[in-house]
SEZA-975587 format. One record per residue: residue in three letters; z, y, x of N, C-alpha, C in turn. Coordinates in steps of 0.001 Angstrom, whole numbers, padded with zeros to 6 digits, always signed. Each point is the difference from the previous one (the first is absolute). Example, Ala and Ser with C-alpha at 12.3 -4.5 7.8 and 13.67 -1.06 7.14 Angstrom:
% residues 2
ALA+007800-005690+013190+000000+001190-000890+000000+001200+000900/SER-000720+001050-000350+000060+001190+000820+000730+001090-000770/
This chain:
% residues 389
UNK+042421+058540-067050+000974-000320-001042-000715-000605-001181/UNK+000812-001164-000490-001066-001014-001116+000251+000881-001572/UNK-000899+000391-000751-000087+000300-001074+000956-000828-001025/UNK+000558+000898-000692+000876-001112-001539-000744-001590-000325/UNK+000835-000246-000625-000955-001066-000709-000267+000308-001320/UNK-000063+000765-000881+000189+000361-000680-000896+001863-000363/UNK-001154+000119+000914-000166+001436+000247-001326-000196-001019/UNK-000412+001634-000143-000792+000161-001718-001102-000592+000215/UNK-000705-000546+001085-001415-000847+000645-000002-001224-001086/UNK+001182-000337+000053+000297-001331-000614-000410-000012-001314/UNK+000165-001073-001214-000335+000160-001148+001543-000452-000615/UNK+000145-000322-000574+001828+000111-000553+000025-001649-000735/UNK+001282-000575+000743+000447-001003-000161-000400-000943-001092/UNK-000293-001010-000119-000081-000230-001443+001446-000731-000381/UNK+000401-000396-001284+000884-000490-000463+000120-001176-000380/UNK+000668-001406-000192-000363-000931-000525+000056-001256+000899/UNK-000821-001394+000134+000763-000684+000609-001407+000226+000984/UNK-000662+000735+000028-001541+000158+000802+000899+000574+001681/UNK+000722+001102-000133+000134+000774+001071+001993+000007-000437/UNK+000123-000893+000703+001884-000616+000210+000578+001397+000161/UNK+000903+000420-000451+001215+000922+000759+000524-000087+001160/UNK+000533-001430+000362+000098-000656+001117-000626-001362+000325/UNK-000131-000190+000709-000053-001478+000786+000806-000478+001476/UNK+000043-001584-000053+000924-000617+000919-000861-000082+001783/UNK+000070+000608+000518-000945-000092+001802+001076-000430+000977/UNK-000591-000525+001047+000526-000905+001105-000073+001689+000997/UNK+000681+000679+000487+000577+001077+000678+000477-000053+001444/UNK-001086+000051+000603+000677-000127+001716+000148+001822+000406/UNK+001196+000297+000345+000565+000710+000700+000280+000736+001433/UNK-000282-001278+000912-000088+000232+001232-000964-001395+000722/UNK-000625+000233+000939-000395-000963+000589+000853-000914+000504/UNK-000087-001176-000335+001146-000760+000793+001216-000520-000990/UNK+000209+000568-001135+000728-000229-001340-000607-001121-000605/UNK+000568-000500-000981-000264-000572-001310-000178+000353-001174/UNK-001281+000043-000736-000537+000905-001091+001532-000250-000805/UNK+000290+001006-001198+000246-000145-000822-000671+000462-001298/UNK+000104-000826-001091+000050+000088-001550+000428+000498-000481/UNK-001064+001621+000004+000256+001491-000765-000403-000069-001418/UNK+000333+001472-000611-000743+000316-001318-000582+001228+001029/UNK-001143+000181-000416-001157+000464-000578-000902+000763-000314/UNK-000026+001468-000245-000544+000748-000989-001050+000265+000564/UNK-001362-000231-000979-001669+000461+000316-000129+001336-000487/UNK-000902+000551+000832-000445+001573-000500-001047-000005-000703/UNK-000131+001012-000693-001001+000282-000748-001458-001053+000002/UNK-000695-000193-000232-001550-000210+000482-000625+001187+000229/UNK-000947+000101+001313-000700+001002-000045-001262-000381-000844/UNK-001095+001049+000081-001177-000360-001147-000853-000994+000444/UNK-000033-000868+001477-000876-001185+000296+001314-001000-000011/UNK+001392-000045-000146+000711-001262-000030-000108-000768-000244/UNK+000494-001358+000089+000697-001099-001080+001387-000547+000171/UNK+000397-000870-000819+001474-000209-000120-000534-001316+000068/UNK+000317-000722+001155-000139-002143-000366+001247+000059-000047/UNK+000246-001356-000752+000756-000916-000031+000355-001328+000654/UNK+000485+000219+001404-000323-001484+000918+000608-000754-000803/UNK-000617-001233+000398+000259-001215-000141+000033-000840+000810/UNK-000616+000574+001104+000175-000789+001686-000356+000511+000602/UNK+000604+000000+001418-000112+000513+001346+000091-001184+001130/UNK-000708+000200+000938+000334-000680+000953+000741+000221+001188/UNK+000692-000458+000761+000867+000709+001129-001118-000146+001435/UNK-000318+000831+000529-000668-000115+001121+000027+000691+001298/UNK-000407-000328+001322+000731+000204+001232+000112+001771-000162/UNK-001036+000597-000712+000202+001464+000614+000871+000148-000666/UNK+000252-000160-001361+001660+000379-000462+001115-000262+001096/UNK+000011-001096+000640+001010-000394+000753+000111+001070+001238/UNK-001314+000209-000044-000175+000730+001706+001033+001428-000661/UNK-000014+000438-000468+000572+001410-001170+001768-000235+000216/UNK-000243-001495-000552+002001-000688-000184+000523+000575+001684/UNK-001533-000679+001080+000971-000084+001190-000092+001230+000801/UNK-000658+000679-000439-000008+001240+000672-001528+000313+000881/UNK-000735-001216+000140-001252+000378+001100-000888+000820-000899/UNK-000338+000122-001193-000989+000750-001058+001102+001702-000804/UNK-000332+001183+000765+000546+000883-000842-000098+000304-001063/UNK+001094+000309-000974-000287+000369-001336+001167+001028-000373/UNK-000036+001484-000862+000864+000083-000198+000930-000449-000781/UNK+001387+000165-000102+001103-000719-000792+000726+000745-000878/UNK+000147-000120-001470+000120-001310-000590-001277-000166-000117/UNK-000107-001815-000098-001122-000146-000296-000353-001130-001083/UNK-001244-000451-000486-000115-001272-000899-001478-000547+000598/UNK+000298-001008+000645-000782-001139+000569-001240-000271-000999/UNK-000298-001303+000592-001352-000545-001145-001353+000499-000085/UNK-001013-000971+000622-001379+000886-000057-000515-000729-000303/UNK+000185-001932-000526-000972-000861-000494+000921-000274-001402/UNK-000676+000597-000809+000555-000492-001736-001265-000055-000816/UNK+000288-000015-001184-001151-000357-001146+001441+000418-001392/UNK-000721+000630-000754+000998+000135-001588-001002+000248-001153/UNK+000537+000685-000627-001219+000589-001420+001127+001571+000144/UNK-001324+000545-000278+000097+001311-000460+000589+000529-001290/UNK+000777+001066+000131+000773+000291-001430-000142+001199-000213/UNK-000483+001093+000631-000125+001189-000100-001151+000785+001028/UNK-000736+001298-000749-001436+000402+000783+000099+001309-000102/UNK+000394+000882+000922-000204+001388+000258-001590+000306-000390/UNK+000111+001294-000897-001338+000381-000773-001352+000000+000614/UNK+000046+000017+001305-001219-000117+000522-000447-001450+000835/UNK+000452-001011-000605-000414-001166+000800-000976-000898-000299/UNK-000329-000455+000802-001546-000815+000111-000037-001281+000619/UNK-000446-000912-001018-000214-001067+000478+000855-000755-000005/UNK+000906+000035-000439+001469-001322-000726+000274+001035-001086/UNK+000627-000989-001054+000615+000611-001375+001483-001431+000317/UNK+000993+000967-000861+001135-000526-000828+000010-001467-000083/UNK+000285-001106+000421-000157-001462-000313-001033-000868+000817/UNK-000387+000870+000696-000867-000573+001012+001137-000752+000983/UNK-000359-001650+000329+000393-000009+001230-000488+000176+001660/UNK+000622+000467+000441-000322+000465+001558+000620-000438+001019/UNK-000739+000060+001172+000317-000678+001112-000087+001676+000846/UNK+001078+000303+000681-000102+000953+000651-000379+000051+001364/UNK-000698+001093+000490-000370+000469+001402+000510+000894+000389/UNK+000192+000015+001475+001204+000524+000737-001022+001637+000941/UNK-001646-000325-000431-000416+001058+001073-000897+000854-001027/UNK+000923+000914-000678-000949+001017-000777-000734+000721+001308/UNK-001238+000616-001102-000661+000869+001326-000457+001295-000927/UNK-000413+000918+001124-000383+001275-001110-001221+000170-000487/UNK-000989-000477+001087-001540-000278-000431-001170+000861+000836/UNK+000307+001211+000712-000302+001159+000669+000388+000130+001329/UNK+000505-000641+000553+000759+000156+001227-000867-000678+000892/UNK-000473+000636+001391-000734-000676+000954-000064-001055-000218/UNK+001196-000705+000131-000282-001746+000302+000131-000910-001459/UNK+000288+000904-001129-000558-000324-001461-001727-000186+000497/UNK-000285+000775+000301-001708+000218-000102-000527-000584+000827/UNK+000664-000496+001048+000020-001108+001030+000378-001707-000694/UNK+000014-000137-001623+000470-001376-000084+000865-000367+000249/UNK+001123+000980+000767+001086-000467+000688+001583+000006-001039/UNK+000196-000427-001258+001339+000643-000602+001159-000159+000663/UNK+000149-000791+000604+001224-000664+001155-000155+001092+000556/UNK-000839+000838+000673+000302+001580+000664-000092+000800-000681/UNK+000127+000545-001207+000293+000834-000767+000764+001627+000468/UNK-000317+000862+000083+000512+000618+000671+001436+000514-000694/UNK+000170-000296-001403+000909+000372-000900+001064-001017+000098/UNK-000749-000802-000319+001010-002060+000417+000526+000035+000851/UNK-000469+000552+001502+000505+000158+001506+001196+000680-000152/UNK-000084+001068-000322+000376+001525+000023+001564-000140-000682/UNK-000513-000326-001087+001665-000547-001132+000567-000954-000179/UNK-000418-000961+000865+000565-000957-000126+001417-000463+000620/UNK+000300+000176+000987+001221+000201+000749+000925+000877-000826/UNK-000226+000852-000708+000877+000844-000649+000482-001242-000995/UNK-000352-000858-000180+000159-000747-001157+000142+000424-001965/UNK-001092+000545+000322-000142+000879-001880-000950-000861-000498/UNK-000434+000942-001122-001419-000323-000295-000757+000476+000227/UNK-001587-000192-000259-000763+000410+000391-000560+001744+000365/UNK+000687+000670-001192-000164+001168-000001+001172+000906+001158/UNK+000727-000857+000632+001156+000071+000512+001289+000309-000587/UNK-000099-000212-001919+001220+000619-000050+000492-001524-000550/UNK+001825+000025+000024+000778-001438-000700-000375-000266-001172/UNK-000013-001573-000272+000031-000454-001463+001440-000342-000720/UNK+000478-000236+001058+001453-000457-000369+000965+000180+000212/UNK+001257+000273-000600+001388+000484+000856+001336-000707-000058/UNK+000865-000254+000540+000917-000436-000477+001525+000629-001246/UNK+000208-001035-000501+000434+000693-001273+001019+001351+000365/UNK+000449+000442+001113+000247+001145+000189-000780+000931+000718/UNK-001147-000214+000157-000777+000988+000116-000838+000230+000932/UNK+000188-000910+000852-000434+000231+001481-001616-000546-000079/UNK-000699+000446+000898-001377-000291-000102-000181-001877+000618/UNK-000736-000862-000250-000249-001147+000565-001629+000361+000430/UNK+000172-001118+001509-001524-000056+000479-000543-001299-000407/UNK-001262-000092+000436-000273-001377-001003-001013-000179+001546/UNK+000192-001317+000529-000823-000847+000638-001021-000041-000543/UNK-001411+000536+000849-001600-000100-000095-000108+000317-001493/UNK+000161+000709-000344-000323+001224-001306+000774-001212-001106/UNK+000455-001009+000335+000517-000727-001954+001449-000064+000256/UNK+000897-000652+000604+000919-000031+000259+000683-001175-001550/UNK-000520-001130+000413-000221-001191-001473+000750-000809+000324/UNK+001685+000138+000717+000777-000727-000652+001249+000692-000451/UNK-001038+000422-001728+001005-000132-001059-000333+000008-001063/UNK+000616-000235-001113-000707-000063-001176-000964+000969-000385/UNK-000019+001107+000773-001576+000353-000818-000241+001043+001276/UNK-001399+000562-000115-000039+001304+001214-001236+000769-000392/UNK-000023+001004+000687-001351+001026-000574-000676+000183+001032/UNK-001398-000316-000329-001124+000370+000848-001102+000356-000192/UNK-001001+000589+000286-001462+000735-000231-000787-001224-000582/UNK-000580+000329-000965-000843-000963-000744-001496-000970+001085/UNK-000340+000450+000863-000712-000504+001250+000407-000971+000438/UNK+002070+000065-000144+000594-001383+000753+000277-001050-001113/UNK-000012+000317-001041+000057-001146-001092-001559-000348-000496/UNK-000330-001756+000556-001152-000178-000352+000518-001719-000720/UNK-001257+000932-001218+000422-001480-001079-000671-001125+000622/UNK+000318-001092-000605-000061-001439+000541+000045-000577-001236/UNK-000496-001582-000130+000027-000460-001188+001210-000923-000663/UNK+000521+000666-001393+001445-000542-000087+000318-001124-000539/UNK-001208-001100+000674+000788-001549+000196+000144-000034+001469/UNK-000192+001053+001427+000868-000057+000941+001316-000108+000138/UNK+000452-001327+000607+001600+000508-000420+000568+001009+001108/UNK+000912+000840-000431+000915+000660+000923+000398+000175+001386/UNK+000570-001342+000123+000540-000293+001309-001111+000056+000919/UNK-001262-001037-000445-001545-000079+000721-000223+001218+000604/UNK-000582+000969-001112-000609+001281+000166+000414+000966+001290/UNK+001559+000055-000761+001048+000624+001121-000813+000080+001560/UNK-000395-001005+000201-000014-000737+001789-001286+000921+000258/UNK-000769-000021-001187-001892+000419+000132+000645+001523+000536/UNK+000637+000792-000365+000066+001603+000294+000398+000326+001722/UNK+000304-001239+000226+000668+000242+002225-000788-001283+000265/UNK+000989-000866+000426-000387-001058+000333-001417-001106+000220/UNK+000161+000026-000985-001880-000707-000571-000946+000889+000365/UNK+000104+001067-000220-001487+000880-000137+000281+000533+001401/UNK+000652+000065+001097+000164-000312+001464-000830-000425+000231/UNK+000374-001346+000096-000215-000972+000746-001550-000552-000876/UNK-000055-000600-000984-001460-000138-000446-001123+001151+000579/UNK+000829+001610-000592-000979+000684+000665-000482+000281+000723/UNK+000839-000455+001326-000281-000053+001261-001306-000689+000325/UNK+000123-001558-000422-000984-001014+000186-001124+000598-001244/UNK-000321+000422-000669-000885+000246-000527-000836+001348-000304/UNK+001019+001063+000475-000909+001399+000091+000134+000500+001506/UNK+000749-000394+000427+000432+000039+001923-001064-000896+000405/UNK+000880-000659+000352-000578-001269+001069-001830+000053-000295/UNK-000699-000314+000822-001030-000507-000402-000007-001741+000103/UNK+000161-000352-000352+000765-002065-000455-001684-000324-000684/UNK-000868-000721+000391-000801-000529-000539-000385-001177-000354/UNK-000782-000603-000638-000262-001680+000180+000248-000907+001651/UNK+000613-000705+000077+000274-000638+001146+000499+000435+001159/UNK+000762+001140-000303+001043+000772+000872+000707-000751+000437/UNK+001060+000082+000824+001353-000640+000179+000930+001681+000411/UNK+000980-000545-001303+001165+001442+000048+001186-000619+000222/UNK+000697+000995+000387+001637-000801+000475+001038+001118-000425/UNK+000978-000678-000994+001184+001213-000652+000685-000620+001052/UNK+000747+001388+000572+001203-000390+000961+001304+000567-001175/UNK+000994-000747-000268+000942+000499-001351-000360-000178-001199/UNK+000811-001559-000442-000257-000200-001469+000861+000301-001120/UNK+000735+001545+000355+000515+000109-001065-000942+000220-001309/UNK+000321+001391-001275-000318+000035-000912-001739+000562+000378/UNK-000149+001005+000938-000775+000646+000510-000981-000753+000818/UNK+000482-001090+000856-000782-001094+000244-000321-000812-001016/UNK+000580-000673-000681-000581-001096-001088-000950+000685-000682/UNK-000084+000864+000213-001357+001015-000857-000604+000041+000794/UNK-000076+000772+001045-001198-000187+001232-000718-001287+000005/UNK+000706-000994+000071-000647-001445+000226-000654-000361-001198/UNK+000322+000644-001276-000838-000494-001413-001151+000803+000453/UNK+000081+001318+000173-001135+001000-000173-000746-000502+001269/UNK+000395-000360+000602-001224-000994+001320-000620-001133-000607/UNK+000458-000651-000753-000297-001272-000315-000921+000684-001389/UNK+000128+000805-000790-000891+001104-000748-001039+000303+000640/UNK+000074+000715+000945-001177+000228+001137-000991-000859+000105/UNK+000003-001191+000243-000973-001216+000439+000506-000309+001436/UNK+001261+000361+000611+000174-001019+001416+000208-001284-000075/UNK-000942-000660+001011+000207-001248+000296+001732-000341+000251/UNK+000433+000347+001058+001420-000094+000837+000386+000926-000415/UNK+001675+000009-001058+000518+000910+000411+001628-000465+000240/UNK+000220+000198+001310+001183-000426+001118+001296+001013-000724/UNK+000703-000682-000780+001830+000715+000221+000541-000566+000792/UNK+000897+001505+000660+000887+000280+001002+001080+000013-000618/UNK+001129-000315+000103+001504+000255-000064+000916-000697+000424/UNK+001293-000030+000154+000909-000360+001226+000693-000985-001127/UNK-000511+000244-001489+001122-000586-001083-000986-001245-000197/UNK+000392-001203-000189-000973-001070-000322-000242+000345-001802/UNK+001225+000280-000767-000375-000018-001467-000848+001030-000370/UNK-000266+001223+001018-000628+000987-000334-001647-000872+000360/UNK+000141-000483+001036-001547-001003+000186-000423-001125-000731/UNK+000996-000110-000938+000052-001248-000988-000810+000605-001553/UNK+000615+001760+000156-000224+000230-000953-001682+000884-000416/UNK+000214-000177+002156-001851+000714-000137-001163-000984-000120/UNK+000114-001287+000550-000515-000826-000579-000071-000682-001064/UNK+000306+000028-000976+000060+000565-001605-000004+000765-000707/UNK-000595+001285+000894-001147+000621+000043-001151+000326+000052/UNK-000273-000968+001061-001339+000330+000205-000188-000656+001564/UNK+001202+000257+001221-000203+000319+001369-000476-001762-000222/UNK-001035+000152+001092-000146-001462+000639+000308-000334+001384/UNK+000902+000911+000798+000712-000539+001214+000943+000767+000036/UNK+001362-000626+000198+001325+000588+000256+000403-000498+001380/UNK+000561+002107+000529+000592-000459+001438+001174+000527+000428/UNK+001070-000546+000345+001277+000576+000256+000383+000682+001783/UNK-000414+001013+000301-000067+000634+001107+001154-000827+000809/UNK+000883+000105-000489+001575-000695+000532-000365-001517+000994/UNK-000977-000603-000517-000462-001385+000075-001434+000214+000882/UNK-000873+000379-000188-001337+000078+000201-000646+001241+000188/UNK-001458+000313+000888-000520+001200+000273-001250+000168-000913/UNK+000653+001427-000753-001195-000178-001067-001373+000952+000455/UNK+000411+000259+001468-001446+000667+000392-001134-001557+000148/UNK+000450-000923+000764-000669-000847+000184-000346-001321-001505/UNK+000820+000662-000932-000619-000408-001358-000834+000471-000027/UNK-000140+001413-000270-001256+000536-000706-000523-000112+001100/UNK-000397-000160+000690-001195-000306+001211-000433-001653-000104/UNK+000840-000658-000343-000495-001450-000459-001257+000065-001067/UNK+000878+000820-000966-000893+000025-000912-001678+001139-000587/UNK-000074+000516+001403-001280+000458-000389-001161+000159+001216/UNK+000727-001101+001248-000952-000083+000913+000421+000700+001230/UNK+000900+000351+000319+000925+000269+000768-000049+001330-000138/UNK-000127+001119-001340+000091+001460-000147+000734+000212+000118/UNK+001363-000282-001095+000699+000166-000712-000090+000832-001626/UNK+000723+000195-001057+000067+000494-000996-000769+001228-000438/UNK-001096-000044-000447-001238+001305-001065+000942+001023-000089/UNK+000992-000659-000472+000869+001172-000898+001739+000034+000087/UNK+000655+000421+000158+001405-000175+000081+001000+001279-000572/UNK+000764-000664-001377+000693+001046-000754+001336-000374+000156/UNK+000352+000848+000599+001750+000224+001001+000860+000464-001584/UNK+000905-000550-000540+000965+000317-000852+001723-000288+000335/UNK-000319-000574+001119+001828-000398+000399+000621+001785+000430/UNK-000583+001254+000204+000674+000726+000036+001090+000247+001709/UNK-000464-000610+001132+000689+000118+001098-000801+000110+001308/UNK+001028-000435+001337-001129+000930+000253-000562-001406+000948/UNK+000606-001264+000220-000663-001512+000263-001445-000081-000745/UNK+000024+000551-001371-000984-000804-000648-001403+001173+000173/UNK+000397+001314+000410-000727+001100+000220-000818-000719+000906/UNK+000839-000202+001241-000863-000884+001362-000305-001200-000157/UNK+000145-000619-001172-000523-001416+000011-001617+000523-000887/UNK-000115+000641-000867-000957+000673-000478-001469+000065+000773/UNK+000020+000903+000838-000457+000701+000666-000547-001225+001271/UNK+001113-001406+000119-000445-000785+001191-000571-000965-001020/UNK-000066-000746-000711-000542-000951-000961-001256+000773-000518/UNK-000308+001064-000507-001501+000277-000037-001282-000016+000801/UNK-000820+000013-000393-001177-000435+001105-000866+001196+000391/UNK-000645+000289+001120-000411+001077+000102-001069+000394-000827/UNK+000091+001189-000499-000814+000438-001253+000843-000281-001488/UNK+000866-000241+000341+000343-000913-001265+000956+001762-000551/UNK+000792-000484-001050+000654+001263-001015+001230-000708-000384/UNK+000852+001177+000441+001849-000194-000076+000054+001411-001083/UNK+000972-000659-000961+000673+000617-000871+001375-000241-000216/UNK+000613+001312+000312+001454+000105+000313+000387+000286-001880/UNK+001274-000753-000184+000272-000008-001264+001834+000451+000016/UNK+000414-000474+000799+001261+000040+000803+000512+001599+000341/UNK+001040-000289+000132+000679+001378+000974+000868+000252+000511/UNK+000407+000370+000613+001967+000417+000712-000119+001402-000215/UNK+001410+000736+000408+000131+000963+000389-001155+001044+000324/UNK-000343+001189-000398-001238+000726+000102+000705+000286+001073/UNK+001136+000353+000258+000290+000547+001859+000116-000896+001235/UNK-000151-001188-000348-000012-001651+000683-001429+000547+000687/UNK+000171-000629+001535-001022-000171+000951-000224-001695-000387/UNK-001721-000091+000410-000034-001538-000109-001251-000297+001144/UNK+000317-000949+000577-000797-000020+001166-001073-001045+000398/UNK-000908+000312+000246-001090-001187+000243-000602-000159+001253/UNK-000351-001260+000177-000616-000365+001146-001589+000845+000032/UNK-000487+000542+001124-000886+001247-000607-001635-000740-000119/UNK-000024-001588+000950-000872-000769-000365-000190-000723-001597/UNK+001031-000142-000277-000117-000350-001478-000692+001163-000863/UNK+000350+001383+000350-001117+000574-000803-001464+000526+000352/UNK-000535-000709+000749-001531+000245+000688-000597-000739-000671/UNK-001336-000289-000103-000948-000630-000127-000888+000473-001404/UNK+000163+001099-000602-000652+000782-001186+001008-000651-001101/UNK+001102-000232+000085+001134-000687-000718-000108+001230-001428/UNK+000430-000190-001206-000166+001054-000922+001336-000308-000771/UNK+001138+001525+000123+001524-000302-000438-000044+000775-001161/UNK+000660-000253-000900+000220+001147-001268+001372-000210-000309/UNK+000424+001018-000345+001165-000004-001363-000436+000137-000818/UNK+000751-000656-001070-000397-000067-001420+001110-000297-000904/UNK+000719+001426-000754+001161-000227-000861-000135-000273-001104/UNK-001225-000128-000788+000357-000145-001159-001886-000727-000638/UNK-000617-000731+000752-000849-001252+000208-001153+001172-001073/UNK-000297+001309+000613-001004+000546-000725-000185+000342-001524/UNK+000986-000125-000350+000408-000400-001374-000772+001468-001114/UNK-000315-000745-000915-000695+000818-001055+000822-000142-001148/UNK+000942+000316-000508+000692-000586-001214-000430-000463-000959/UNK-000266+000839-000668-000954-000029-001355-001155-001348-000243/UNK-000791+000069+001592-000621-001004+000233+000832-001706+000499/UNK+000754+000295+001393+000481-001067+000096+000909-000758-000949/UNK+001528+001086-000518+000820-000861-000579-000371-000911-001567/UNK-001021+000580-000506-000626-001092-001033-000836-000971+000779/UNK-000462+000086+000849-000879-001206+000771+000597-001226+000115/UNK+001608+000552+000651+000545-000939+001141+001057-000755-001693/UNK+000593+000830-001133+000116-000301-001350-001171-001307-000213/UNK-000986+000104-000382-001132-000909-000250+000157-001241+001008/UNK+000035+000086+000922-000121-000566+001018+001561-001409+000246/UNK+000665+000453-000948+001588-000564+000415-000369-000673-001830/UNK-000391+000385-000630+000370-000298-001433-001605-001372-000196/UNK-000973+000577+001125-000964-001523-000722+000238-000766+001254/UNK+001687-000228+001225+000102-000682+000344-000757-000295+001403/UNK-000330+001033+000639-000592+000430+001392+000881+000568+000766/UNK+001041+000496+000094+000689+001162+000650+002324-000879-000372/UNK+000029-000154+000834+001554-001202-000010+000989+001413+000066/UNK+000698+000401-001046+001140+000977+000319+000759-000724-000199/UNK+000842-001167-000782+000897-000402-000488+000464-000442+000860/UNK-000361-000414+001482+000690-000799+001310+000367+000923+000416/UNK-000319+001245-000003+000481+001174+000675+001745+000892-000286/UNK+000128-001011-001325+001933+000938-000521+000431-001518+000918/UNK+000813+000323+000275+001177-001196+000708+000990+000500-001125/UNK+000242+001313-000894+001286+000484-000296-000242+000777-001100/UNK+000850-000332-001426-000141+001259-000784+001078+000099-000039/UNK+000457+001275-000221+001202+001006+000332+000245+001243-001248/UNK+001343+000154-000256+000195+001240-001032+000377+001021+001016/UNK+000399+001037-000489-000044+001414+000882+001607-000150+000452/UNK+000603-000338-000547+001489-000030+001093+000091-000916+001016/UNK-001192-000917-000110-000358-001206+001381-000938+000733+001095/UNK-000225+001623-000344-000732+000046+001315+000295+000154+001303/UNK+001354+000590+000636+000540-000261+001140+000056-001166+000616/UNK+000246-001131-001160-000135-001466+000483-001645-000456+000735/UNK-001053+000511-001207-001242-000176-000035-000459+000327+001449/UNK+000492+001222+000609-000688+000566+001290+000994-000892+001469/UNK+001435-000059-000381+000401-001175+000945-000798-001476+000515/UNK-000713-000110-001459-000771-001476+000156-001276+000852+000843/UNK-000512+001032-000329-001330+000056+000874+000753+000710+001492/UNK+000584+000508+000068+000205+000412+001102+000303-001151+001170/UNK+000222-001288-000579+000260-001520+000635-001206-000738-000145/UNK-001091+000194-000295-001106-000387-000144+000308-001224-000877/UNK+000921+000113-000964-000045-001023-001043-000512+000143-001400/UNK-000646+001266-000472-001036-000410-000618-001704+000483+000206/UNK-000523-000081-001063-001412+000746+000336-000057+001168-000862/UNK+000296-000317-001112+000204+000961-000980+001081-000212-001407/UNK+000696+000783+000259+001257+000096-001476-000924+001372-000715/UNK+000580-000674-001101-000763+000994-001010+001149+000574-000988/UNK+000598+001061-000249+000486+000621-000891-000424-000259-001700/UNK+000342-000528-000465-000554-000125-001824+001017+000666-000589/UNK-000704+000825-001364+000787+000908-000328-000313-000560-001585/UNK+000984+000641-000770+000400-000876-001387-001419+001100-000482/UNK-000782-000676-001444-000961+000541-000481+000429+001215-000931/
């Protein structure tokens, strides 16, 4: 049974325009519904909190996976795990953001002590694991309720589409505030994916040849953070030509449309009849799983970025995985916050790192049912939620 929101652990509300009475959140109900545009009410701060203030969110597939039912969560709930806001309020014991800081949030607090903490591992967290499905916060208890009372769960500890949300000071990491908003947003899921993939995953070296299979938001990052790396070749995959239009203005220097052409015998063109060093799977199915796995070269390193259904069987040819082949998952591209999301900040602002091709869409919060229709049709890459300052 989940603790109050409101219990004596906590430190007591503050007053003022820092910590709202209410706020306006996008409210899904049942899987399979259409959010609606609730009020609100935040609990207390506990003594490591903070109170942001979004200003953008991005809409992205695991939210959707939540809308359609393949990702459990309990219900009611409030979506959103890639935003960026400024901070307005700091439970007495917090560290490392103050009041006016802006932040780009992270979706994988960790506790610091836990086997696979001590293993480097925060993505296995044994606390992160553990509570997360409950959809709380970190400590497992709610931040938020609806204005009659009921407890809300919050998607991957933030639950950031709505005007404001509370989370452990670990997940709000400042960034520098000529980042704009919308940008940043992408760095907390998306970007720091897929870059991180190619740059703390992958081993991608000088004169590699890597191949993103899926150029959505998560691919167009993969293919920068390869082209970051030092690969010679790096081959986008996707079935969409504008998505290959848009990776080669990126970075990719060969685009191949499976539909049309065999991109095992691409990457085997291109490195002497191996095929591909490296290959980072982001289309999320289970074609591109087995195209993965057959386009790499033996010895070579597959990184799964993608996903279906955790109860989905997916099946492979059992020769495709022989030859000292090396597979990983990788949800969240190794990510160091503190360290990466100012990097990949730096990195976009002196004009190295392309986010701005990455919104197809900015969107207010009563456009988000619309927003997830367009991705659920693969018509955009990324809509972004902007929220008034």
């Amino acid at each position: 049974m989940t603790a109050p929101l409101d219990d004596t652990k906590t430190a007591p509300a503050a007053e003022g325009p820092g910590m709202p009475k209410t706020f306006r959140a996008a409210v899904l109900r049942a899987p399979g519904e259409a959010m609606t545009i609730e009020d609100v009410e935040p609990g207390a701060l506990g003594s490591r909190d903070v109170m942001v203030k979004i200003r953008a969110a991005g809409l992205c597939h695991t939210d959707l996976e939540v809308i359609d039912g393949s990702l459990r969560l309990g219900m009611p709930a409030v979506l959103g795990h890639e935003a960026a806001g400024v901070v307005t309020a700091c439970g007495r014991e917090v560290k490392g953001v103050a009041v006016g800081d802006h932040v780009i949030l992270s979706w994988n607090p960790k506790c610091g002590d836990c086997f696979y903490c001590d293993q480097s591992l925060p993505i296995l967290c044994d606390t992160f694991v553990a509570n997360g499905p409950a959809g709380f916060a970190f400590d497992g208890r709610p931040r938020a309720r609806l204005a009659g009372g009921q407890d809300l769960h919050q998607l991957m500890y933030l639950g950031a589409f709505g005007e404001y949300c509370v989370v452990e000071d670990q997940q709000a990491i400042p960034v520098p505030k000529e980042m704009p908003f919308d940008r940043a947003a992408l760095i907390g899921c998306g970007v720091m994916t897929g870059v991180g993939a190619a740059l703390n995953v992958a081993d991608i070296r000088a004169g590699s040849t890597a191949m993103v299979i899926g150029c959505g938001a998560v691919g167009l990052a993969a293919v920068q953070g390869a082209v970051m790396g030092g690969a010679q070749n790096v081959v986008a995959v996707d079935l969409n030509e504008a998505r290959l239009d848009a990776a080669c203005g990126m970075g990719a220097t060969h685009r191949i449309n499976p539909k049309t052409d065999s991109v095992e015998e691409l990457a085997r063109s291109l490195t002497g009849g191996r095929g591909a060093d490296v290959v980072l799977e982001s289309a999320g199915n289970e074609p591109a799983f087995r195209l993965s796995v057959e386009a790499v070269r033996p010895g070579g390193e597959v990184i799964w970025l993608g996903k279906v259904d955790v109860e989905k069987d997916v099946g492979f040819r059992w020769g495709s995985l022989m030859q000292e082949k090396r597979i990983r998952r990788s949800s969240y591209g190794d990510t160091r916050p503190r360290r990466d999301f100012p990097m990949l900040c730096r990195k976009y602002l002196d004009g190295q790192l392309d986010l701005d091709g990455l919104i197809t869409d900015r969107i207010t919060l009563n456009e988000i049912n619309a927003g997830f229709e367009k991705l659920r049709r693969g018509e955009s890459i990324r809509s972004v939620i902007e929220f008034g300052p």
